[in-house]
Structure formats: structure tokens, C-alpha cells
DOLUM-835511 format. One line per field, with one value per residue (C-alpha): residue in three letters; residue number from 1; x, y, z. Coordinates in pm, whole numbers, plus 32768, in hexadecimal, padded with zeros to 4 digits. Layout:
BEGIN
residuo	c(ALA,...)
num	c(NUM,...)
X	c(X,...)
Y	c(Y,...)
Z	c(Z,...)
This chain:
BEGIN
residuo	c(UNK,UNK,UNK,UNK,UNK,UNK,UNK,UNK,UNK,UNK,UNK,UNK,UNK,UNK,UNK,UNK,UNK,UNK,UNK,UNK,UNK,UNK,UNK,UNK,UNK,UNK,UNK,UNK,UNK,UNK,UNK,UNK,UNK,UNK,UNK,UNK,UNK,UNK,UNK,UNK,UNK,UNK,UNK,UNK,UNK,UNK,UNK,UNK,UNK,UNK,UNK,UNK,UNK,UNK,UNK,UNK,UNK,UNK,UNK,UNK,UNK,UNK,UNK,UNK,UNK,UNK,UNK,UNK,UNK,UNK,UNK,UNK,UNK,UNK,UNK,UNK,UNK,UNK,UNK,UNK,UNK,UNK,UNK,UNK,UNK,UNK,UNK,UNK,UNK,UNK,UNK,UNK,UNK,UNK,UNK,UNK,UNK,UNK,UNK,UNK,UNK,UNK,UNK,UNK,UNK,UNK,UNK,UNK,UNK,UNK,UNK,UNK,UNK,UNK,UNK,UNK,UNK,UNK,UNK,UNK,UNK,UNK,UNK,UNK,UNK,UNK,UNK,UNK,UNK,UNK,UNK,UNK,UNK,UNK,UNK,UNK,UNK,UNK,UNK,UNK,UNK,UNK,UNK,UNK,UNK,UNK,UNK,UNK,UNK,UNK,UNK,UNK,UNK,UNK,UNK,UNK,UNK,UNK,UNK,UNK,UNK,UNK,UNK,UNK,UNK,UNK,UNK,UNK,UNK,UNK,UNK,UNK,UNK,UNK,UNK,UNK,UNK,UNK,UNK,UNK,UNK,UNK,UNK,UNK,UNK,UNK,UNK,UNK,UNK,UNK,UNK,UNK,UNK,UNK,UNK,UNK,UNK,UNK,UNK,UNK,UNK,UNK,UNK,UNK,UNK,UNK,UNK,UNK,UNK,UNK,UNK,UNK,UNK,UNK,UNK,UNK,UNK,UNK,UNK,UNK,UNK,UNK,UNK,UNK,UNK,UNK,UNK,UNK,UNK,UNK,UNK,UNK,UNK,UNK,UNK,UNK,UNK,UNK,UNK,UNK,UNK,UNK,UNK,UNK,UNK,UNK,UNK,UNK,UNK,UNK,UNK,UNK,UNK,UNK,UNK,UNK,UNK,UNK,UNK,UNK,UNK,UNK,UNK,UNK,UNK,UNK,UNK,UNK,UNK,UNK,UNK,UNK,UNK,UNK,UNK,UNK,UNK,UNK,UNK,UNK,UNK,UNK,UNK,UNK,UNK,UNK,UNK,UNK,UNK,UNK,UNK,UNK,UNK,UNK,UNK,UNK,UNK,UNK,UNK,UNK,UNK,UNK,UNK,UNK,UNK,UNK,UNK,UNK,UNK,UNK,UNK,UNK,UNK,UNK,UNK,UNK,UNK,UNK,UNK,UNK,UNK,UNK,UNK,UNK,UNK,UNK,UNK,UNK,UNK,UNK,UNK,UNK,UNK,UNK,UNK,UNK,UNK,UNK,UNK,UNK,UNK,UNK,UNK,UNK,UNK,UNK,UNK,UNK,UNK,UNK,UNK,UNK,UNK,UNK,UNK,UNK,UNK,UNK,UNK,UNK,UNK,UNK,UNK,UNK,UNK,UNK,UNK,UNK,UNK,UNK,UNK,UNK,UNK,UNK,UNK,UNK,UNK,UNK,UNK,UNK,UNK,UNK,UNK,UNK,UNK,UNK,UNK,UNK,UNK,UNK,UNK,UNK,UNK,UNK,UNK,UNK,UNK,UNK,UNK,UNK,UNK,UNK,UNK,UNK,UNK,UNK,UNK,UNK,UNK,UNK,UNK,UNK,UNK,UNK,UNK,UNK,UNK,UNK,UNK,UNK,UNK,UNK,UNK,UNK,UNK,UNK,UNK,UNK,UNK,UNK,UNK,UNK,UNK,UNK,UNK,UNK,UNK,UNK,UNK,UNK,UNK,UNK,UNK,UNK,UNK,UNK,UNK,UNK,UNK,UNK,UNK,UNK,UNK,UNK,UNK,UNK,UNK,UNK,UNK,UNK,UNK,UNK,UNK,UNK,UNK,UNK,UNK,UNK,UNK,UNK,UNK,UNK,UNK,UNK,UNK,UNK,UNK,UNK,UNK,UNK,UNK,UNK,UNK,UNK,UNK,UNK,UNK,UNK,UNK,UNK,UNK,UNK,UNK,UNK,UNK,UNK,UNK,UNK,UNK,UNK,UNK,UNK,UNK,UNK,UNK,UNK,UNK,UNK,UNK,UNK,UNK,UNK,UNK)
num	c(1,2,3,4,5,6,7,8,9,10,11,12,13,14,15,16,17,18,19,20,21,22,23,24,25,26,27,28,29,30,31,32,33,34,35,36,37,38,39,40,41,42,43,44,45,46,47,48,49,50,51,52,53,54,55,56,57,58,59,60,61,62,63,64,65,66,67,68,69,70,71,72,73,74,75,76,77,78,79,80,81,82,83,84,85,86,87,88,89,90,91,92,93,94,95,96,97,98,99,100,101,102,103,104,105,106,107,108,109,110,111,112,113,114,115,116,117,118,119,120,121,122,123,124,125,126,127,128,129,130,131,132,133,134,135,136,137,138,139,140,141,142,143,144,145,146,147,148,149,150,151,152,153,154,155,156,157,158,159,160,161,162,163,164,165,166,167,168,169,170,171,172,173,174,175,176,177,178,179,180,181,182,183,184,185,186,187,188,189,190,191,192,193,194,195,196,197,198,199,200,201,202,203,204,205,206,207,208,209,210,211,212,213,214,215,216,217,218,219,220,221,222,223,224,225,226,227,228,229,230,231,232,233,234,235,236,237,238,239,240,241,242,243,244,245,246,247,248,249,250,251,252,253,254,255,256,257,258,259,260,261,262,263,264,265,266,267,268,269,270,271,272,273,274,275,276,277,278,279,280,281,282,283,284,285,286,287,288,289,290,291,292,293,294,295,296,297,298,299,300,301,302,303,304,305,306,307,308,309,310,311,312,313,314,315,316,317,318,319,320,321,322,323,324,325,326,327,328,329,330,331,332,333,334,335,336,337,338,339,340,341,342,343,344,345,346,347,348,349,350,351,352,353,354,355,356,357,358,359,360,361,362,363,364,365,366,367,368,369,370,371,372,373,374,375,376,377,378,379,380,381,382,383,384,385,386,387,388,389,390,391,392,393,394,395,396,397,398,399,400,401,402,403,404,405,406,407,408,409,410,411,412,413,414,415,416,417,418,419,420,421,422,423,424,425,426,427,428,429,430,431,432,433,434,435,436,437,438,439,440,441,442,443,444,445,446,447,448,449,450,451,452,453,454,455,456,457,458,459,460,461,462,463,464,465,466,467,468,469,470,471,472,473,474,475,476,477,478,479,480,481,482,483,484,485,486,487,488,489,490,491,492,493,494,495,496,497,498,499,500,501,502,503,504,505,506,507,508,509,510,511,512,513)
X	c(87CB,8748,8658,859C,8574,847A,8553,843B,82D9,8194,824F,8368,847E,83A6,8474,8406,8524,8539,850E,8438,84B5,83EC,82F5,8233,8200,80B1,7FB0,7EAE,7E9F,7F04,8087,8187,81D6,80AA,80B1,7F4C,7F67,8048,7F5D,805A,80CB,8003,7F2E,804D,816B,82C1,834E,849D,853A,8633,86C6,880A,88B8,884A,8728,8658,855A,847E,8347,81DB,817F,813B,808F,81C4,82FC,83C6,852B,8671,8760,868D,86A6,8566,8586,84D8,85A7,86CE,87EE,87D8,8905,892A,88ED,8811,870E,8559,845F,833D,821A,825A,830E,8498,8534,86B9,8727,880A,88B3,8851,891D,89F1,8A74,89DE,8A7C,8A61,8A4E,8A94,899D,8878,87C9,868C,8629,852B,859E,856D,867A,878D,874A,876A,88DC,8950,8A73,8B2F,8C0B,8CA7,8DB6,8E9B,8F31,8EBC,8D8D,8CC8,8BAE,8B66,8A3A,8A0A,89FE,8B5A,8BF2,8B88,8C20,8D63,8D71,8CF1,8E13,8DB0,8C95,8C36,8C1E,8B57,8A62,8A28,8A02,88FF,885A,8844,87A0,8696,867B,8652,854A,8467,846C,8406,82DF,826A,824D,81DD,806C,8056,7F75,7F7B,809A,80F3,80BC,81AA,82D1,8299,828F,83F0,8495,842A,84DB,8603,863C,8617,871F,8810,8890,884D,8801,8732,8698,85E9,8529,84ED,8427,845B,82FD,82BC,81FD,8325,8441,84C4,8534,8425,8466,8329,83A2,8474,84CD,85C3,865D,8605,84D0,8509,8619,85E5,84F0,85F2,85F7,871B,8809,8928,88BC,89EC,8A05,889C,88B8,89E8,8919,87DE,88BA,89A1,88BE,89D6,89B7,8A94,8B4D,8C21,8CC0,8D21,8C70,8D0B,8E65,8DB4,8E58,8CD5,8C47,8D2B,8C21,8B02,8A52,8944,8A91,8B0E,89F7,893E,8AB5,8A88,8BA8,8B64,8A5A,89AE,88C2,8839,8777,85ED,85E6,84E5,84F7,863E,85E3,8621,84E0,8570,8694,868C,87A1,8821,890E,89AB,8A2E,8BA0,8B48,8AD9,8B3D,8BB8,8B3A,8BCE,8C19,8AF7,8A24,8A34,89B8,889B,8805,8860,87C1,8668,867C,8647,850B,843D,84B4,8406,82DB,82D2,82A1,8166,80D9,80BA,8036,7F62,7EC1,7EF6,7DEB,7CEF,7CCC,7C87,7B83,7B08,7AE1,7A65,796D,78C9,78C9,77B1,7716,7701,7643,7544,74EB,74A2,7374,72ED,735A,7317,7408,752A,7673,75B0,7699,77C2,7745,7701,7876,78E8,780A,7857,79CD,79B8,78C2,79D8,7AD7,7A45,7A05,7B9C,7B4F,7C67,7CD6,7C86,7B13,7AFA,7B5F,7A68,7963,79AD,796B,7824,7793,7804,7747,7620,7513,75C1,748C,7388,73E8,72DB,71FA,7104,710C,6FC5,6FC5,7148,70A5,6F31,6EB9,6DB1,6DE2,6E3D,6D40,6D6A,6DC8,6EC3,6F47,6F76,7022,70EE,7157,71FB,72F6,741C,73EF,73EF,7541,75AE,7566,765D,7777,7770,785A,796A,7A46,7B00,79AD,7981,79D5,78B0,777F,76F0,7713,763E,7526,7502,750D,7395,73B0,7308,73C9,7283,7232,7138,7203,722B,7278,72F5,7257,73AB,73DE,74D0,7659,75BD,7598,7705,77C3,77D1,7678,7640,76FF,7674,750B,7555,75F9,74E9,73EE,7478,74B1,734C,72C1,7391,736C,723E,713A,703A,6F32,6FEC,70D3,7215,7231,733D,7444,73E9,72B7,736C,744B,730F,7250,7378,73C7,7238,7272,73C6,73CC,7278,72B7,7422,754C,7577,7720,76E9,7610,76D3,781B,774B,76DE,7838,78DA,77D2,780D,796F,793A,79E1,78B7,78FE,786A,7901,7852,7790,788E,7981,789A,784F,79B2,79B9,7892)
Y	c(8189,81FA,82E2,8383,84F6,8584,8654,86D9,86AD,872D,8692,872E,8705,8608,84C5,8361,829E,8143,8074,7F5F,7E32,7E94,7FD1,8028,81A6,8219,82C0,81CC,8249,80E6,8117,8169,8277,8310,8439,8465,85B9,8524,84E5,843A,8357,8209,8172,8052,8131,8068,7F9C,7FA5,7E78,7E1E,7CE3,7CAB,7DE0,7E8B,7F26,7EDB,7FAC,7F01,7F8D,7F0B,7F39,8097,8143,823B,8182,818C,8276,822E,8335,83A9,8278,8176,8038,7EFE,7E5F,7F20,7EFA,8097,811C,8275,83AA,8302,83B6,8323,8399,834C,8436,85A5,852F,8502,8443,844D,831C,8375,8323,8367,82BD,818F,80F2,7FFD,7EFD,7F6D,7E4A,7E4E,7EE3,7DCE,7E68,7D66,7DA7,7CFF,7B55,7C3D,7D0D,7C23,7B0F,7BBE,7B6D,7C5F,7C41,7D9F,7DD0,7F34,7FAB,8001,7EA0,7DF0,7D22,7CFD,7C0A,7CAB,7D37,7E72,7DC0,7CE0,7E2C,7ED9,7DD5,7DCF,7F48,7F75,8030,812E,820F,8285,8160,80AA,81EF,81CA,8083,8076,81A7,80E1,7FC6,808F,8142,7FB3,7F5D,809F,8059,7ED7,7F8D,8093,7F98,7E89,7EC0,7F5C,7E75,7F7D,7F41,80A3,813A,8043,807C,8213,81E8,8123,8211,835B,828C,8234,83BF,83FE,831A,8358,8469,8439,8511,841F,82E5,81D5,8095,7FB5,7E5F,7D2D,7D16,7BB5,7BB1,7C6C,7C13,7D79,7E46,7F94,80AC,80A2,81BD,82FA,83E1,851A,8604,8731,86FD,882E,8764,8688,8581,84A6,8340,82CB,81E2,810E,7FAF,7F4E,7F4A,7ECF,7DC6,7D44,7D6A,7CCA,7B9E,7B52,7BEC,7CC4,7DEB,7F15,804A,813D,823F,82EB,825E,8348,82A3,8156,804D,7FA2,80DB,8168,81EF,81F8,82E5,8350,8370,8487,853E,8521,856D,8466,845D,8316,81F9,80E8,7FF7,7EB1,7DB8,7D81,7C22,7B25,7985,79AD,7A5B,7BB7,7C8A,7DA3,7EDE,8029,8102,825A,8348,8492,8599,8608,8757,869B,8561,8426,82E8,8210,8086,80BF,815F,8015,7F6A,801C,8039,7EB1,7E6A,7F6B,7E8D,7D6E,7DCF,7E7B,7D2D,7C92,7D64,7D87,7C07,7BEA,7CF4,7C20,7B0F,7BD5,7C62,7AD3,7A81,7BBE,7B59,7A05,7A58,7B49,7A50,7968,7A59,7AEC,7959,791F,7A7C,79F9,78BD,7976,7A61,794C,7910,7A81,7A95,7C29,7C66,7BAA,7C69,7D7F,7D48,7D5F,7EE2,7F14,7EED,7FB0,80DF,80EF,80C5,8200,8284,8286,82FE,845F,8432,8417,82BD,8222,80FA,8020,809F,8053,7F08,7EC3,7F87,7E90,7D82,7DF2,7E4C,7D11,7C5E,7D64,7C8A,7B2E,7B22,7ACF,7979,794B,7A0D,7908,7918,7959,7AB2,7B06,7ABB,7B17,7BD6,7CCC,7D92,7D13,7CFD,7D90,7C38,7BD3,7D3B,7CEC,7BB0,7C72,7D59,7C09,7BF4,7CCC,7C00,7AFD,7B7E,7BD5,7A5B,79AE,7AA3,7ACA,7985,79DF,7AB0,7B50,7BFB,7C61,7DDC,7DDE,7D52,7E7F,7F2D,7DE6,7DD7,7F6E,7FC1,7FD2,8106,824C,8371,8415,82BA,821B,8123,7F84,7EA7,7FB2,8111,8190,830B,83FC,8395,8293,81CB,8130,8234,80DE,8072,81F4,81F3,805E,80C7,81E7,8108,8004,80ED,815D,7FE2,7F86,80C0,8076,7EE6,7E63,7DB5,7CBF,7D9F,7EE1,7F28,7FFA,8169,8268,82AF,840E,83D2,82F2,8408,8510,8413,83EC,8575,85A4,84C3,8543,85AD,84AA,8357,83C0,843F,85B7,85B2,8425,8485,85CB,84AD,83E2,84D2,8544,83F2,83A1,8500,84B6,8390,82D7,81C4,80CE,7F7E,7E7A,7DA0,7C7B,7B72,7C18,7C41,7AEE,7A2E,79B6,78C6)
Z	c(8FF6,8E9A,8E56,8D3D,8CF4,8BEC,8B55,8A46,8A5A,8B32,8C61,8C23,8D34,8DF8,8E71,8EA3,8F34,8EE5,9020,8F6D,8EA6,8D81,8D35,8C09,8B57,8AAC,8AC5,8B60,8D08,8D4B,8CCD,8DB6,8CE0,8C55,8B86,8B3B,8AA3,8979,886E,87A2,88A8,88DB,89CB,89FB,892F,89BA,8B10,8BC7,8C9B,8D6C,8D0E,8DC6,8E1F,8CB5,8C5F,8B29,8A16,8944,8867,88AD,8737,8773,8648,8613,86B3,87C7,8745,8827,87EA,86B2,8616,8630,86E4,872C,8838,88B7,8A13,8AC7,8B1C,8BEE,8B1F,8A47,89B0,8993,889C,88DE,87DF,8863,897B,89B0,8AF9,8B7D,8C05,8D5A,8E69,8F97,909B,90AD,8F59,8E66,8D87,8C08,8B14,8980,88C4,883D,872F,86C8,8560,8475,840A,826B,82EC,83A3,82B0,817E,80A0,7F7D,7E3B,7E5D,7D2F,7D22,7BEA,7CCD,7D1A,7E5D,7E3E,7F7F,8008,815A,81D1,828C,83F0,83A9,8342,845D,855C,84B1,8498,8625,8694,8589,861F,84D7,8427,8511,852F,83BE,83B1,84E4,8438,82FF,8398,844D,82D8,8268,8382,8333,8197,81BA,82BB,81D9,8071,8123,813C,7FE6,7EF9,7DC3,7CAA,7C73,7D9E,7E4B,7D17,7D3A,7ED9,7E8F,7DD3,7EC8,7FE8,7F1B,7EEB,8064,80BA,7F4E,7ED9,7D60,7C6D,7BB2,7BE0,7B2E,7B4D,7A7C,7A66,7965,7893,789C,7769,7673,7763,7745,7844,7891,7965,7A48,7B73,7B41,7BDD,7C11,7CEF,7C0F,7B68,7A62,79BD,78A5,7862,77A8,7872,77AA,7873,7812,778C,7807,797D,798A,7889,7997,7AE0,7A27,79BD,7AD5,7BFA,7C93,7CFD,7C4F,7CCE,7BC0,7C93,7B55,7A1F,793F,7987,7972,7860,7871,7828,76E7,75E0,76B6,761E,7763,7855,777C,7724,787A,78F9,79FC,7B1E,7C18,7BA5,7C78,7C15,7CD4,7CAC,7CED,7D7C,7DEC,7E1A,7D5A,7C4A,7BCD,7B73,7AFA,7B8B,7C37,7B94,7C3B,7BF2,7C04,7B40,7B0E,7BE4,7CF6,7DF2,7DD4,7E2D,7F4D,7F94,80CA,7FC3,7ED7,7FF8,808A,7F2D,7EF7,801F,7F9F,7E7C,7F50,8008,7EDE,7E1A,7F23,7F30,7DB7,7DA3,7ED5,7E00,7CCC,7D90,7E37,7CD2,7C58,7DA3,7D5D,7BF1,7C2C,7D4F,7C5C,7B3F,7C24,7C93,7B45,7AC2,7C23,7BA4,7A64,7A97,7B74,7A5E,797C,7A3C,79B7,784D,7845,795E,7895,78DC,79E1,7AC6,79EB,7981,7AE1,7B2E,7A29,7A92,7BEE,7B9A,7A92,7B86,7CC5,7BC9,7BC3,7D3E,7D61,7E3D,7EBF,7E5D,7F52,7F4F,7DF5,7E08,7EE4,7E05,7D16,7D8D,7E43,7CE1,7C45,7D70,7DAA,7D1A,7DD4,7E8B,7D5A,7D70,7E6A,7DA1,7CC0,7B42,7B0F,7BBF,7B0C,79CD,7A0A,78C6,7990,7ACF,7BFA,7D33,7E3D,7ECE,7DB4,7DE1,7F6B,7F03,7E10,7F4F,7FF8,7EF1,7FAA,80EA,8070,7FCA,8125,8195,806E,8090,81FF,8247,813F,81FB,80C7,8082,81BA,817B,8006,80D2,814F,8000,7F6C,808D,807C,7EF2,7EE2,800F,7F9A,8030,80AC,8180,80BC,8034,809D,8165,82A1,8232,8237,81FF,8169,81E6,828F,818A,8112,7FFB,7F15,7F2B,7ECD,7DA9,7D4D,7D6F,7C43,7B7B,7B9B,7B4B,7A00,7994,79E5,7925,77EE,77DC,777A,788C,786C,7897,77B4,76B7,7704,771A,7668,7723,7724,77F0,78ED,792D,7953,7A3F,7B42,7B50,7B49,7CC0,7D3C,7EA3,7ECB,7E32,7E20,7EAC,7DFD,7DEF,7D67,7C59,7BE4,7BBA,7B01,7A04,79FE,79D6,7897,77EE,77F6,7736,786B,786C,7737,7759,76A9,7594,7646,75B4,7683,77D0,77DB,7770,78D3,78AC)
């Protein structure tokens, strides 16, 4: 019989032997192994079965992994000895009594990983086309080979995880480049991305191991020009002794030792190269090198590419967008491009409020929409030459639910709504439709409702001509901390001394139409 012992944890030495076909670790009460007091374990963290005479681990898409042996896994056969992370906690696998069949190890990886086929071309004769799991079964009676490899592949599985989910351009090329240097041992490192536009090749990431050296990005032409053309991926071992490399000017002066570069590749073609190397002082690149980086290559290719198309999709939405917003403010022509400045407020606005960039996506697109609602709204109080009534001004009131009604069934606007409905909040509760107060009211529809103000006070109205800029800026600090949120109007006044706060000439606002 099998057992397990928590060799490191709060529980430490307790022992939960495995008499049941199947049991579950977490932190929920209901797990046969519950280890409440591990706040990085979770509720449903990972689940061990007997199938056969073997036991089994798999993950249950726990938020920080399941590690066998210090390496993560998805799916994975136990053998005695074995060692379960689990957050804070570690579990041995042993026997207890009687003996238990051991079968081959089964590592289950992501269809990216197993799928994925790379050109290896090295200057040191032998070309191969194997990936890291073919060389791993062929090299199984090497321990040490197969460790790396298996290492390299739960290196793989955590790199496609981490760039996956990132929608910004050069956050995602920088975030590519810091994992390369975890996992390589260059000295320098470089990637670059074909400019559709020019068709030349421009160094977008870089990165090095001492950042005190110099800021000279020079590479050789020539070993990129090769991978860019044939798609193969490159290893010198010693470029200095390299017949492709005679005259390179950067390999001398940057006294570069061992070179790699691969390519960036998506639906078959190649966007671009990450190039390392290392200096004559230091290491020198190896054949299972060439392939973990070829395989890197591989997934930020992929990623690389759903980030363009995801971009492609958000400006189209986004054109799509300010063309509706457009042909509502044609009903009120002294509104005409409002929402356009709106937009370009709040963005310069959440700027000097160091917003992320998710948040100011969305901020975005909430002032672009903000006045959505005036649709419903008739003419003849947009455009009314007096005052409003107290009636017109209720009326008036309607327009952000009314906002809230159109944009409620799109679900990709899901997330801007409440910034819409709540930009006419005043942060001391006096404001419409909810009386919302202070942080209750949304950070956007803060930042909106400032933004909105100054626009009305410096366009011209049916009823008034525009004010100076000067006295916009007066009348919003005169109501900071009342009207407005106090930290939202200090970044506004910030953002507009720094000149940050350009609008565009009204050809260029309205080229949508």
C-alpha cells in the first residue's frame, strides 16, 4: 500500500494513505487532502488515481500548478520517491507495504507544444529535424538528457502560459525576451520584427545580461538575412571561426563567441528573429540550446501573430464605434466631435494616473460612447437656444440610462457600461442617475465626468458661447473634492500643463464619417 507523507508544509509529517481509487488535494474541507492553512494552494489544487496497478497526478487548473519533482505537470504516472508540490506544501510518494507495478513515465503537455516541428541547422555539420520530445525518447537511456529535455518542455509549457493572455505589442516582445534570458545563457539578445510597411527588419526587444555595457545593437546581417529567408533556425558554436561570418564587422568588435538565431513564425510565415549570443569570455551555445530557443520562437511567433489580430479586431470595433458616435452627434451640431476630445482627455488624463493598460482601453471606449444615450434625447431640447426646464433638464438626466439600455446586450462592452451610466456622479453624492459617492462611483466615470466638463465649458452651447481654457481649468479645481474626484482633477491639470492634451483639427476628428 502507498501512502503520502507531507514532507514540508503546516501538516508537516502527517500521512494520508491511499486506500481510495481516486482522492483530490486543496484547500476546500471537502478534499481528501485538505490543507486549509496553505494560502497558495487551491480550493480544488490537484487529484491522484489508481488506474490499474499505477497511480496517477493530474492538475485541476490550480491558480499556481501542481510541480512533480520540481518540475510542473499537467498529467503525470507516480512512481515511489516521487516528490508533490502543491503552493507551500511538498508530499513524498511511499511505500508502505506490499509492491506496486510502476509504468513508463506519461508526461501530457499542451497540443502547441507536442505539435510544434522546427529546421535546426548548426555549423558544425549534422543537420537535424527533431524536436525536443523525439530526442528525448531516443536518448532515454541517458538520464541527463532526458532531464533536460523534460525540463525544457515544462520551460516550453510555462512560456506559451505566461504570453498567451498578453493583448499589448510591447509588453508581450519585452515579456519574451526576459524569459528567453531565464532559460539562455546569452550575453545579449535581440528581437526583431519585419515592418510591413518598409519591409525592413527593426529590432523591437533587447535585452542584456549586463546592462552597463554598450548600447550598440549591431548584429550580423548575415546570419539573419539566412534565417529570415530560409526559416531555419541557426547555431555558430564559434562564429569567429565561421567561413559565413569572415568580415563581419559586429562579431569582432562585440567579440562574439557562440550565435543563435531562430525564427518568429506564424501560418507559415516568418515575422521576424530572436538573436542571442555570448561573448568570447563566457559559454558556448549547445545543439539543446538551438532547440529550446527554436521552439521559444515558435510560441511568441504564435502569440506575436493573435496579437496583431487582436489590435486588427479593436480597431475595427473602434472605428466601428466612433462612425455610430458620429451619426448621433449630427443630431446636435455644437457637440460635433465632443466625444472624440472626450477620449483624448481621459486617455492623457489616465496617463498621469499610471492606468494600466487594460483599464485604459476600456476608458476609451467608455468616453467615445459616454453620450450613446442622447439618441433618445429629442432635437429640440439638444438644440434648444434658451435654458432648459426643469422638465427638459429631467429628460436630459435619462440620457446615461438610456446608454446603459443600448450597450447592455453587446457583450464586448460589457466591462465600459458602468463608466457610461455613472459619468454624471458627483463625488459628494449629488450627482445622477444612482447618487453615487466618492470610490463608489467607477474610477472611469470619475475621470469621464472631468473631461466632459472641460469640453462643455470650452465648446460653444446653444444658449452660450465658449469659455477660455483658463477658466475651465479654474471652475473644475474651484469644485474638486465636490463635483469631482480631488487625485482626478490634480491629473488633469497635470496632463494639460504638460501639453499632453492636443486635439486634432476637426478634418481629422471626423475622417471616420
Amino acid at each position: 500500500m502507498f501512502q503520502l507523507i507531507v514532507r514540508q508544509g503546516s501538516k508537516e509529517l502527517a500521512r494520508y494513505p491511499l486506500t481510495e481509487d481516486s482522492i483530490t488535494i486543496g484547500r476546500d474541507p471537502s478534499n481528501s487532502v485538505c490543507l486549509k492553512n496553505d494560502e497558495k494552494v487551491s480550493r480544488q489544487h490537484a487529484r491522484i488515481w489508481k488506474e490499474g496497478d499505477c497511480f496517477h497526478l493530474a492538475d485541476l487548473k490550480s491558480s499556481n500548478g501542481t510541480f512533480l519533482n520540481g518540475e510542473v505537470v499537467t498529467e503525470e504516472t507516480l512512481q515511489p520517491g516521487d516528490e508533490i508540490r502543491v503552493g507551500g506544501t511538498v508530499l513524498l510518494l511511499q511505500r508502505k507495504e506490499g509492491r506496486i507495478k510502476v509504468a513508463p513515465r506519461v508526461r501530457i503537455v499542451s497540443d502547441q507544444v507536442r505539435k510544434r516541428h522546427s529546421a535546426i541547422e548548426t555549423v558544425i555539420g549534422s543537420k537535424e529535424r527533431e524536436f525536443l520530445t523525439t530526442r528525448a525518447v531516443r536518448g532515454a537511456e541517458n538520464t541527463a538528457k532526458l532531464r533536460k529535455a523534460r525540463q525544457n518542455l515544462a520551460t516550453l509549457y510555462q512560456i506559451g502560459q505566461a504570453i498567451s493572455s498578453i493583448h499589448n505589442p510591447d509588453e508581450l516582445l519585452n515579456k519574451v525576451m526576459e524569459l528567453v534570458f531565464k532559460v539562455i545563457s546569452a550575453d545579449r539578445g535581440f528581437l526583431m520584427l519585419l515592418n510591413k510597411e518598409s519591409g525592413e527588419l527593426l529590432p523591437r526587444a533587447i535585452r542584456r545580461r549586463d546592462e552597463r555595457g554598450t548600447r550598440d545593437i549591431s548584429v550580423s546581417k548575415t546570419i539573419i538575412n539566412q534565417v529570415m529567408r530560409e526559416g531555419k533556425s541557426i547555431l555558430s558554436s564559434d562564429a569567429m571561426a565561421d567561413d559565413r561570418f569572415k568580415g563581419g564587422e559586429s562579431i569582432y568588435r562585440h567579440e562574439i563567441r557562440s550565435a543563435m538565431c531562430v525564427p518568429l513564425r506564424a501560418r507559415n510565415k516568418v515575422l521576424g528573429v530572436i538573436h542571442v549570443d555570448t561573448k568570447t569570455s563566457t559559454g558556448v551555445f549547445t545543439l539543446d540550446d538551438l532547440q529550446l530557443l527554436t521552439a521559444i520562437g515558435d510560441e511568441a511567433g504564435i502569440a506575436i501573430e493573435n496579437v496583431h489580430l487582436y489590435r486588427d479586431l479593436q480597431e475595427l470595433f473602434l472605428s466601428t464605434v466612433k462612425s455610430l458616435v458620429a451619426t448621433i452627434e449630427a443630431k446636435d451640431a455644437y457637440t460635433h466631435g465632443h466625444s472624440e476630445r472626450v477620449s483624448i482627455y481621459t486617455l492623457a488624463t489616465a496617463e498621469e494616473l499610471n492606468l494600466e493598460a487594460d483599464e485604459k482601453e476600456n476608458l476609451h471606449l467608455a468616453a467615445v460612447l459616454h453620450d450613446i444615450g442622447k439618441i433618445g434625447i429629442p432635437e429640440k431640447i439638444l438644440n434648444k437656444q434658451d435654458h432648459l426646464t426643469e422638465k427638459e433638464m429631467d429628460e436630459i438626466r435619462r440620457h446615461p440610462l438610456f446608454a446603459t439600455r443600448i450597450l447592455e446586450n453587446i457583450a464586448a462592452l460589457k466591462n465600459v457600461i458602468p463608466a457610461i451610466k455613472h459619468h454624471h456622479e458627483c463625488y459628494d453624492g449629488k450627482g445622477y442617475p444612482d447618487g453615487l459617492k466618492g470610490e463608489a462611483i467607477p474610477r472611469a466615470a470619475r475621470i469621464i465626468a472631468v473631461a466632459d466638463t472641460f469640453d462643455a465649458l470650452t465648446s460653444d452651447r446653444p444658449y452660450r458661447k465658449r469659455h477660455q481654457d483658463k477658466f475651465a481649468l479654474e471652475e473644475i479645481k474651484r469644485n474638486s473634492n465636490s463635483q469631482f474626484d480631488g487625485e482626478v482633477v490634480k491629473a488633469f491639470v497635470q496632463a494639460y500643463q504638460r501639453g499632453s492634451m492636443y486635439v486634432p483639427p476637426l478634418e481629422a476628428q471626423t475622417a471616420y464619417i
